[in-house]
ZAMI-580978 format. One record per residue (C-alpha): residue in one letter; x, y, z. Coordinates in Angstrom, 3 decimals, decimal comma, padded with zeros to 6 digits. Layout:
! residues N
{rec "A"; {X; Y; Z}}
...
! end
This chain:
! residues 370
{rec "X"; {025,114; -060,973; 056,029}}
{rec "X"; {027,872; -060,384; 053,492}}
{rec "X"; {025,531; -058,853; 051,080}}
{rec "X"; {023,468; -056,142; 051,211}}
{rec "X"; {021,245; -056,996; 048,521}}
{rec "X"; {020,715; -060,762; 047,098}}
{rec "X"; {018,979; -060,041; 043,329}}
{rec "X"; {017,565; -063,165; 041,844}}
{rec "X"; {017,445; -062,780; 038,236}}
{rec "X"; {019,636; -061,556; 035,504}}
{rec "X"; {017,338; -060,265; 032,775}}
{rec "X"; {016,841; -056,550; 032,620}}
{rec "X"; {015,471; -055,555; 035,943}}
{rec "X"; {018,009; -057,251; 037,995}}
{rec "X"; {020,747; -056,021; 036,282}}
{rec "X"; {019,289; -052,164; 036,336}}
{rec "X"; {018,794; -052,609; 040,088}}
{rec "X"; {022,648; -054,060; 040,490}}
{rec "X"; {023,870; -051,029; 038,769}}
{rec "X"; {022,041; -048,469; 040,820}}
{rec "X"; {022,622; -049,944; 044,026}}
{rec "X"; {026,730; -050,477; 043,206}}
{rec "X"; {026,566; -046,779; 042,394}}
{rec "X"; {025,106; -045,921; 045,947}}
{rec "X"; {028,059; -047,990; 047,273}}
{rec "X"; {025,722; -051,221; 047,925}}
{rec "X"; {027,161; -054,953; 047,423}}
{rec "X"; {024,898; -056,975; 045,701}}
{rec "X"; {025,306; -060,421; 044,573}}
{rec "X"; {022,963; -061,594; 041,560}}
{rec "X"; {022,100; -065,344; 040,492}}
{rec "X"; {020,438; -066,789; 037,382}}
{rec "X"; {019,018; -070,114; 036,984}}
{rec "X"; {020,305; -070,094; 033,063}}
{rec "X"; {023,552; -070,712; 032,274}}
{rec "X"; {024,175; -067,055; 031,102}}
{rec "X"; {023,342; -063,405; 032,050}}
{rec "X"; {020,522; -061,306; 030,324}}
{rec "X"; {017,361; -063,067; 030,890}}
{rec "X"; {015,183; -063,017; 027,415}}
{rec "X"; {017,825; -059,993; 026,156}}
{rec "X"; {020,349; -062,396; 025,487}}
{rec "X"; {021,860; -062,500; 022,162}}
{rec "X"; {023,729; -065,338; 021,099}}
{rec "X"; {026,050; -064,860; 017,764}}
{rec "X"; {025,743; -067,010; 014,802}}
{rec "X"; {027,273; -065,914; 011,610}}
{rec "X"; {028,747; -062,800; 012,535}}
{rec "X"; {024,812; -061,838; 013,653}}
{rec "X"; {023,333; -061,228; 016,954}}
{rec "X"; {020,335; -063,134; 017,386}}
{rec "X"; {017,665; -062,473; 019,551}}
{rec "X"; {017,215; -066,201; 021,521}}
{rec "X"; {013,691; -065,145; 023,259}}
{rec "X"; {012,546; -062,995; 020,762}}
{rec "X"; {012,789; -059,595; 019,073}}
{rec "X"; {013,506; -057,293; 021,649}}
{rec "X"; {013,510; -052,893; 020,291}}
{rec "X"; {014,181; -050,733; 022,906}}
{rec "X"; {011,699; -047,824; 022,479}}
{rec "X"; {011,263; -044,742; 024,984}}
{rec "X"; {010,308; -041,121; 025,985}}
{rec "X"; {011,869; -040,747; 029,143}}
{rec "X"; {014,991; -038,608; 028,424}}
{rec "X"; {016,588; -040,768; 031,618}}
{rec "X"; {016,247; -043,564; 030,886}}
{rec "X"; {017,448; -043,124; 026,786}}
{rec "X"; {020,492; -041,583; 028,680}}
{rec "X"; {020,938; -044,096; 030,985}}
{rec "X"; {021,289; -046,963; 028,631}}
{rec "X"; {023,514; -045,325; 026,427}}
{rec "X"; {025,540; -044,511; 028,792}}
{rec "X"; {026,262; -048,144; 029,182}}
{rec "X"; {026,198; -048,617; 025,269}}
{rec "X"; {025,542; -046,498; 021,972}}
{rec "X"; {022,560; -047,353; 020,613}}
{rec "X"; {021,778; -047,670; 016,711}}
{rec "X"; {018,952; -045,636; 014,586}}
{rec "X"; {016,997; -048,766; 014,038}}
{rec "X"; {013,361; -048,186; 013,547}}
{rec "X"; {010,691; -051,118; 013,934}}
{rec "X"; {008,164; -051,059; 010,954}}
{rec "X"; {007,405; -054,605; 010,517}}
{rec "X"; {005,092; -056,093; 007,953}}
{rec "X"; {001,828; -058,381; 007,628}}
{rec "X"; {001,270; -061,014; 004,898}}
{rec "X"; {-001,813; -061,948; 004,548}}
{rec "X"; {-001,900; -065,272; 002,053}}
{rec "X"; {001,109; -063,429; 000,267}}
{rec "X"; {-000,609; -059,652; 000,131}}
{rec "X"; {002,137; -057,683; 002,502}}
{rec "X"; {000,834; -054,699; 004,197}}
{rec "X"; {002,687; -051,809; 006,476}}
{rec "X"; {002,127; -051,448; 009,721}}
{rec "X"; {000,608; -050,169; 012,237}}
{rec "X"; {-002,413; -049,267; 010,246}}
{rec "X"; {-001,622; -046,090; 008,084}}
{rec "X"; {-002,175; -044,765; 004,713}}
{rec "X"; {000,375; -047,468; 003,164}}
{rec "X"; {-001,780; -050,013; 004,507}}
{rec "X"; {-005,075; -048,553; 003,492}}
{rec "X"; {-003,397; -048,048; 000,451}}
{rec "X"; {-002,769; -051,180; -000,104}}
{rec "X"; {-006,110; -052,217; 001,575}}
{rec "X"; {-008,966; -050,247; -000,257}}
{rec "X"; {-006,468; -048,255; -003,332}}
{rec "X"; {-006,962; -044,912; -001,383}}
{rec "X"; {-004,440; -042,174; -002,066}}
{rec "X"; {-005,629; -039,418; 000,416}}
{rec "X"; {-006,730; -039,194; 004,485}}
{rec "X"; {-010,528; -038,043; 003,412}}
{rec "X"; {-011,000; -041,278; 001,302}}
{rec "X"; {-009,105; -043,497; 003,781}}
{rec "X"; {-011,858; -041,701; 006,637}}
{rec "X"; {-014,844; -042,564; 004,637}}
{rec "X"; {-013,750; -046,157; 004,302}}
{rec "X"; {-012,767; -046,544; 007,680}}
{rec "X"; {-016,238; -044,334; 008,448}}
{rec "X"; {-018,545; -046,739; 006,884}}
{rec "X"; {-016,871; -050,004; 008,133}}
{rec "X"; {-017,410; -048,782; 012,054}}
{rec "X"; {-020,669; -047,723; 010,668}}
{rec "X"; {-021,614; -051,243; 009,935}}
{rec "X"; {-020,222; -053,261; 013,032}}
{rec "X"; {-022,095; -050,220; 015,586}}
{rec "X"; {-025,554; -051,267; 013,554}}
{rec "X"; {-024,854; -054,796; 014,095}}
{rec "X"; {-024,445; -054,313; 017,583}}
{rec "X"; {-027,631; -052,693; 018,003}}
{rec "X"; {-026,633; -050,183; 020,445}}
{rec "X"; {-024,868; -052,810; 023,347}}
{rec "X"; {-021,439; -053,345; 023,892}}
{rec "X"; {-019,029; -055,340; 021,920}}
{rec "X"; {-018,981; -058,654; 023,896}}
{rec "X"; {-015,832; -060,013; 022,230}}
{rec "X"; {-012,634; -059,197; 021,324}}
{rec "X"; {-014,358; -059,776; 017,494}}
{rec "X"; {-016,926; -057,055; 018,007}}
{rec "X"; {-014,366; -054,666; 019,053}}
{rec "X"; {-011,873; -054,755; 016,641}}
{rec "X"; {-014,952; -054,301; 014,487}}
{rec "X"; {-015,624; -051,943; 015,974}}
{rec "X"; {-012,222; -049,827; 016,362}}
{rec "X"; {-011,392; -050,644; 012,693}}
{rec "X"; {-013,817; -052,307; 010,324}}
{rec "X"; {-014,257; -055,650; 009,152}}
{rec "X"; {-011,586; -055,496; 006,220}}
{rec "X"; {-008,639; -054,860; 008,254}}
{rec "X"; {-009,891; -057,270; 011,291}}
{rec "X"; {-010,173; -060,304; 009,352}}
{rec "X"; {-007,264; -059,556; 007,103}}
{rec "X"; {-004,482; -058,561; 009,565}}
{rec "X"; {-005,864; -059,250; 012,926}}
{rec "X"; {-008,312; -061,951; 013,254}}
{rec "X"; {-005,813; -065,205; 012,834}}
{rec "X"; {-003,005; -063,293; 014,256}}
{rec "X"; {-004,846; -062,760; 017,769}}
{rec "X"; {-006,063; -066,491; 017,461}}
{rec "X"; {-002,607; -067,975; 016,787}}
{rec "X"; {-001,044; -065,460; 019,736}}
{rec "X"; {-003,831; -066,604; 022,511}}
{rec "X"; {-005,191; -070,325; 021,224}}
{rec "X"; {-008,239; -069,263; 020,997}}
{rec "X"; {-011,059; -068,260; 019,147}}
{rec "X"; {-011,052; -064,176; 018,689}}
{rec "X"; {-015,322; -064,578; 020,014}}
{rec "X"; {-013,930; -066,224; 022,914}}
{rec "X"; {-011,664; -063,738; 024,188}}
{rec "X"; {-012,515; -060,706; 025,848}}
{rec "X"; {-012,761; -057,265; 024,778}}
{rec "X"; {-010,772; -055,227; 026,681}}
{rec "X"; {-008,013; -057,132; 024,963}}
{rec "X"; {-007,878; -054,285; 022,333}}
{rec "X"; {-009,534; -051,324; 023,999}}
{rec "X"; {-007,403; -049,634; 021,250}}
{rec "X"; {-005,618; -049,750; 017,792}}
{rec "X"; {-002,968; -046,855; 016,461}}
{rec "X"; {-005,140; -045,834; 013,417}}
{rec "X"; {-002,384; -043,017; 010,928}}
{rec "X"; {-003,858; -041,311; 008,319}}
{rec "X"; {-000,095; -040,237; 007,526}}
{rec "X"; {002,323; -042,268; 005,428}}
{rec "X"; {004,472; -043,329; 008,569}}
{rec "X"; {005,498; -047,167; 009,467}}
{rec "X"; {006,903; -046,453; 012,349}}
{rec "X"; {005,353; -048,619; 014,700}}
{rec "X"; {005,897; -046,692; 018,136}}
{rec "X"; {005,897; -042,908; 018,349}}
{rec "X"; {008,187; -042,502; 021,387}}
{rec "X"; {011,000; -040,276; 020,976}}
{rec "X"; {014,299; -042,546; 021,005}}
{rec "X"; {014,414; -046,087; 019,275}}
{rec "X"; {017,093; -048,208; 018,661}}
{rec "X"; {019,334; -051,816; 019,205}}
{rec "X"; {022,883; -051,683; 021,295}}
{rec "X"; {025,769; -052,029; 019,126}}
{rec "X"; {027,259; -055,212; 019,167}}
{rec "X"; {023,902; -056,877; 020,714}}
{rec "X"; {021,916; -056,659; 024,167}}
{rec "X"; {024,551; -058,510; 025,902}}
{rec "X"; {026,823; -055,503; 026,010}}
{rec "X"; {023,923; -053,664; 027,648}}
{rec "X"; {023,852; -056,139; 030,007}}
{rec "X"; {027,572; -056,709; 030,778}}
{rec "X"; {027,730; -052,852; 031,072}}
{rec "X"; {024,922; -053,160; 033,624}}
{rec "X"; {026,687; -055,832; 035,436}}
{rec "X"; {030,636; -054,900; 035,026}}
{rec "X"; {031,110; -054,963; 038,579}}
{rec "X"; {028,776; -056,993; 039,754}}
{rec "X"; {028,987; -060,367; 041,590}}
{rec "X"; {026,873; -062,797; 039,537}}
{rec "X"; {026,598; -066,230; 039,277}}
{rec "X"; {024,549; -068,221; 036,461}}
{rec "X"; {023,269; -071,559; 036,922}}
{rec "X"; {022,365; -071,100; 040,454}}
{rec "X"; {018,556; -071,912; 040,982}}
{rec "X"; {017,336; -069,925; 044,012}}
{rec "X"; {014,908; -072,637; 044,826}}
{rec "X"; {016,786; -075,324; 044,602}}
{rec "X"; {018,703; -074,231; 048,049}}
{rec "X"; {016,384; -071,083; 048,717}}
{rec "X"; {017,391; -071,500; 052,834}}
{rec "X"; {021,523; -070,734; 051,593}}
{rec "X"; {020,269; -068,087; 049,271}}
{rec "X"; {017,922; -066,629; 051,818}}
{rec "X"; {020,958; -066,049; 054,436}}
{rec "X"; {023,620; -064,843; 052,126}}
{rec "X"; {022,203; -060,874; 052,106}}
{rec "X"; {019,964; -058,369; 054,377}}
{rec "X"; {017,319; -058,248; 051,688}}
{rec "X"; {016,019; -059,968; 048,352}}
{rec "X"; {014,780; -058,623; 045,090}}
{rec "X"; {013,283; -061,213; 043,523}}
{rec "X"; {011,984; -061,475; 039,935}}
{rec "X"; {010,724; -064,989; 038,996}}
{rec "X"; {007,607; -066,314; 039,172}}
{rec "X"; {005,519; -064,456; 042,206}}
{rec "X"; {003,306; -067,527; 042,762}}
{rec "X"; {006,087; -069,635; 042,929}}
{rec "X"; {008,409; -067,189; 045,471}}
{rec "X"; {005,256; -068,707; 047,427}}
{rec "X"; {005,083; -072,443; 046,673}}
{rec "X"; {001,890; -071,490; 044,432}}
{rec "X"; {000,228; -071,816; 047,725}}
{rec "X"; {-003,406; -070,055; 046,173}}
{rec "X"; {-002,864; -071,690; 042,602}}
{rec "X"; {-000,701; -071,567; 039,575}}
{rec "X"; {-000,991; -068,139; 037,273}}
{rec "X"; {-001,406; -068,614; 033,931}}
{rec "X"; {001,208; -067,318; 030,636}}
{rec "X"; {001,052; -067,807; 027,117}}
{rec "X"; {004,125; -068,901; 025,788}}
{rec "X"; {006,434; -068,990; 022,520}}
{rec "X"; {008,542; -071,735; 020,960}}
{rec "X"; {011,055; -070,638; 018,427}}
{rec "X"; {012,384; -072,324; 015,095}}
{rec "X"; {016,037; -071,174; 014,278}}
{rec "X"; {017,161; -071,290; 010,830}}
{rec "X"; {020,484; -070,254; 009,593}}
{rec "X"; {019,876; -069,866; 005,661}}
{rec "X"; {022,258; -069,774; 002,429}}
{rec "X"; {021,226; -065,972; 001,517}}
{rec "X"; {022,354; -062,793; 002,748}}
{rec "X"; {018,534; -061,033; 002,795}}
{rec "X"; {015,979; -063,490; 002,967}}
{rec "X"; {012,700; -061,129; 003,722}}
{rec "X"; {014,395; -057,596; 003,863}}
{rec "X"; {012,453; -056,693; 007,049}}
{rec "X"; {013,259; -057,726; 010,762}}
{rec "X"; {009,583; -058,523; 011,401}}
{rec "X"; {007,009; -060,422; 009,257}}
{rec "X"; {003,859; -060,899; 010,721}}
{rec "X"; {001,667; -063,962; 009,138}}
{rec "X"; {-001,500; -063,127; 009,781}}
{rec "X"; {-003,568; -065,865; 008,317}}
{rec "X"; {-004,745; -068,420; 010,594}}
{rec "X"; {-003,503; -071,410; 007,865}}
{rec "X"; {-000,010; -070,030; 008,805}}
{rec "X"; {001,189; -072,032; 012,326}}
{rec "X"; {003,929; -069,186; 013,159}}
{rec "X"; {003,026; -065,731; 013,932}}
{rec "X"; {005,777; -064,086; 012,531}}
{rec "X"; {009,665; -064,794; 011,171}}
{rec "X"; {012,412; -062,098; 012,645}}
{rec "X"; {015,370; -061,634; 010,445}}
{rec "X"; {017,549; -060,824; 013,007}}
{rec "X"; {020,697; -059,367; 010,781}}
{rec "X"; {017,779; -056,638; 010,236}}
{rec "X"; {018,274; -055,190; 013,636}}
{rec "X"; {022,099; -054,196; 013,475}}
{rec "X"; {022,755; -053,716; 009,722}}
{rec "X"; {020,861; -051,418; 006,956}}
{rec "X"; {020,954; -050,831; 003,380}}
{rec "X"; {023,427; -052,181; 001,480}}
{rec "X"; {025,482; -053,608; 004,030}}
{rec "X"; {023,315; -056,578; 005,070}}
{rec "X"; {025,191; -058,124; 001,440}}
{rec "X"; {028,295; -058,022; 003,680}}
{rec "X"; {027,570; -061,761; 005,748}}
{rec "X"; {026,856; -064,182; 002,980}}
{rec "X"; {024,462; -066,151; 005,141}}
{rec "X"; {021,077; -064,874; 007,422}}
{rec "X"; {019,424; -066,263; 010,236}}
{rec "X"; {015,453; -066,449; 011,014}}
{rec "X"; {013,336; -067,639; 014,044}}
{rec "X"; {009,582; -068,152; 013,511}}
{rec "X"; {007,781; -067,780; 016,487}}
{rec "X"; {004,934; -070,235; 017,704}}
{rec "X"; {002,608; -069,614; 020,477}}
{rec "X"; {002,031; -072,053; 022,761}}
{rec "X"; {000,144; -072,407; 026,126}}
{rec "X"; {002,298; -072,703; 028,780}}
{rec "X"; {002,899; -075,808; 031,149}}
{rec "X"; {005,436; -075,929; 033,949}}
{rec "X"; {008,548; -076,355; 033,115}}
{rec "X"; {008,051; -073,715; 029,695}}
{rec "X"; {009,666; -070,283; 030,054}}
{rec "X"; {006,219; -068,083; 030,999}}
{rec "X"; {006,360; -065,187; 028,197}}
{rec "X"; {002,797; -063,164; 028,549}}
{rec "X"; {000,668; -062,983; 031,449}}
{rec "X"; {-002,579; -063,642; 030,406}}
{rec "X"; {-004,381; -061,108; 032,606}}
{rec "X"; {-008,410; -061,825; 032,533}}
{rec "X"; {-010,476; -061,981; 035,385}}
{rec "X"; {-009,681; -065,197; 037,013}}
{rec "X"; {-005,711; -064,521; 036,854}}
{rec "X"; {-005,649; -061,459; 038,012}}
{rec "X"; {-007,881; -062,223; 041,312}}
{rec "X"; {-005,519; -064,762; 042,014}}
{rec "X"; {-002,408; -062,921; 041,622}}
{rec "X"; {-004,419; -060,083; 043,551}}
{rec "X"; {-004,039; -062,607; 046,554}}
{rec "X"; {-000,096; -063,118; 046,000}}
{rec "X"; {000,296; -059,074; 045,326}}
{rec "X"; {-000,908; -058,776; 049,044}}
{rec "X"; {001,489; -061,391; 050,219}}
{rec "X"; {004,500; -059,440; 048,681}}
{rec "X"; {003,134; -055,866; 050,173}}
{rec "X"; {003,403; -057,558; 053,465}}
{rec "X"; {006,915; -059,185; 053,098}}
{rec "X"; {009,596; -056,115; 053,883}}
{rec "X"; {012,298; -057,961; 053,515}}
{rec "X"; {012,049; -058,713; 049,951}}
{rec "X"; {011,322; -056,273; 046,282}}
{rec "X"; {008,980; -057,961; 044,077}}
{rec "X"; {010,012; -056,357; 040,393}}
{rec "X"; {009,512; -057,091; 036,715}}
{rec "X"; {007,314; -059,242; 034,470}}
{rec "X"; {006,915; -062,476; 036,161}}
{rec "X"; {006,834; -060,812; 039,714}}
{rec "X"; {004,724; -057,855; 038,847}}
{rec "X"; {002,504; -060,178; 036,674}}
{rec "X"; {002,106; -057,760; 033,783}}
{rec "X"; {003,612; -057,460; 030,365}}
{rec "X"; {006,532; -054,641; 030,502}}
{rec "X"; {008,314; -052,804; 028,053}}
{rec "X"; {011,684; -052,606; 028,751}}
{rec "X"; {012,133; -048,803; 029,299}}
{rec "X"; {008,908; -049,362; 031,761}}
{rec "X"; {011,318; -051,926; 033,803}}
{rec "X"; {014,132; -049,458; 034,221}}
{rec "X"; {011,849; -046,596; 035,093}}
{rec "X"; {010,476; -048,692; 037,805}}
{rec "X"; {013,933; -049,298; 038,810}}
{rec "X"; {014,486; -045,506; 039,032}}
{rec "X"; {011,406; -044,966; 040,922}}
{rec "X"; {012,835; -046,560; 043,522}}
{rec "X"; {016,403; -044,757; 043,948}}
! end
């Protein structure tokens, strides 16, 4: 074998597990079925901006490691996500804090913005007449009130999964941040930020020496890629690593409309959220909004936006969320113990792991196992 390790994938895990294993003297040679490295990180650059071509991607962590790990591959900027809902042209912070129920209700303090939020819970637990919420409805009822559900979740949810917010479970939102604090950060970890100059530095870093190749489908001539290295990591598709042999898993999945626009600020936020159901998109991302604050967004003369649409996914669509009810994850429950048998190969990521990561989960898996 002239490789020790064969990693099929660029996108973050791949790339993470490259650079560890060159460090413990390992050759690795990684492919990529797209015709460039980075998987949904990349960035391609229009204008003088980075855009994010599979969506807004904020790197958000904890784990002192892993923040030090990335930027020692690339300095990392103070960005901070706070994105904004409209709701038929009302905008609103979030997640949900005192701006919003500001904005919401005309509360000024925590102890009026309790009592609202009080009552509201108050009347979905009556209507549920002491059973379980049966519905993802019921439960965001529940968790926040009726106000706040059918204003800035309600059509949201229902654009994001296609259907009906009564027809989808409700373990879907076990939870929702609730901040009686005027705060719109949206995550609370410790270290936030973009890489200067883009994603694709973080990835190039990753990958500096590194034998890669892109357009190179594994499956296309899986029995040469199978022979080229002692052992595989593999992060596509799990049910299609085996020929779907038990079924096809199911994804939700987004199509994006790029517009490059004649204005240098066109919402003055990365992230919109539209969360009335009349709305097709979900949200717009203002992507010069990631690498460039204050005043000095005026410097490029021009902006560029992406509104996202949710779709369900068919074969041949780039698989984005694993939708992860009952029926999915028995079946991937049968591939999972196909992969725990197979030795020779490292199932890692999103697609292989079937479940929606974070990116500073996917390198602190990758640590886990160095």
């Amino acid at each position: 074998m002239k490789y020790d390790y064969l990693i099929v994938g660029g996108g973050l895990y791949g790339a993470t597990f490259a650079y560890l294993a060159r460090r413990q003297g390992k050759k690795c040679l990684l492919i990529e079925k797209r015709p460039h490295l980075g998987g949904n990180l990349y960035c391609e650059c229009v204008e003088g901006i980075n855009v994010h071509k599979y969506g807004a991607h904020i790197f958000h962590t904890s784990n002192r490691k892993v923040w030090d790990l990335v930027n020692s591959i690339v300095e990392f900027n103070r960005y901070t996500n706070s994105p904004i809902a409209n709701y038929k042209g009302k905008l609103y912070n979030l997640p949900f804090n005192m701006n919003t129920f500001c904005r919401m209700w005309n509360v000024t303090t925590p102890q009026e913005a309790t009592a609202k939020l009080e009552e509201q819970r108050k009347a979905a637990m009556t209507s549920l007449q002491g059973r379980e919420p049966r519905n993802l409805e019921e439960q965001a009822k529940l968790l926040i009130g009726e106000d706040i559900y059918e204003q800035l979740i309600k059509g949201y949810t229902e654009k994001q999964w296609g259907r009906k917010c009564t027809e989808l479970p409700a373990f879907i939102i076990k939870r929702l941040p609730v901040r009686l604090v005027f705060d719109n950060n949206y995550f609370n970890d410790k270290y936030q930020g973009i890489p200067v100059g883009g994603y694709n530095r973080l990835i190039e870093g990753l990958l500096q020496e590194v034998e890669t190749v892109t357009d190179a489908d594994f499956f296309a001539d899986r029995k040469h890629w199978e022979n080229v290295a002692d052992r595989i990591v593999y992060t596509g598709k799990i049910d299609e690593f085996y020929d779907y042999r038990f079924g096809y898993l199911e994804y939700r999945t987004v199509r994006f409309s790029q517009k490059t626009l004649d204005t240098p600020n066109y919402q003055g936020n990365a992230v919109v959220n539209y969360t009335d159901r009349e709305i097709p998109y979900t949200r717009i991302i203002e992507h010069k909004h990631f690498e460039t604050f204050g005043d000095d967004v005026y410097r490029l003369p021009k902006t560029v936006i992406s509104e996202e649409y949710p779709v369900e996914w068919e074969i041949g669509m780039e698989p984005y969320y694993p939708i992860n009810d009952d029926r999915n994850m028995k079946l991937y429950r049968k591939y999972e113990t196909l992969a725990e048998n197979d030795s020779d190969v490292v199932f890692g990521g999103r697609l292989a792991e079937y479940k929606y990561y974070d990116m500073h989960h996917i390198i602190e898996n990758v640590l886990k196992l160095f």
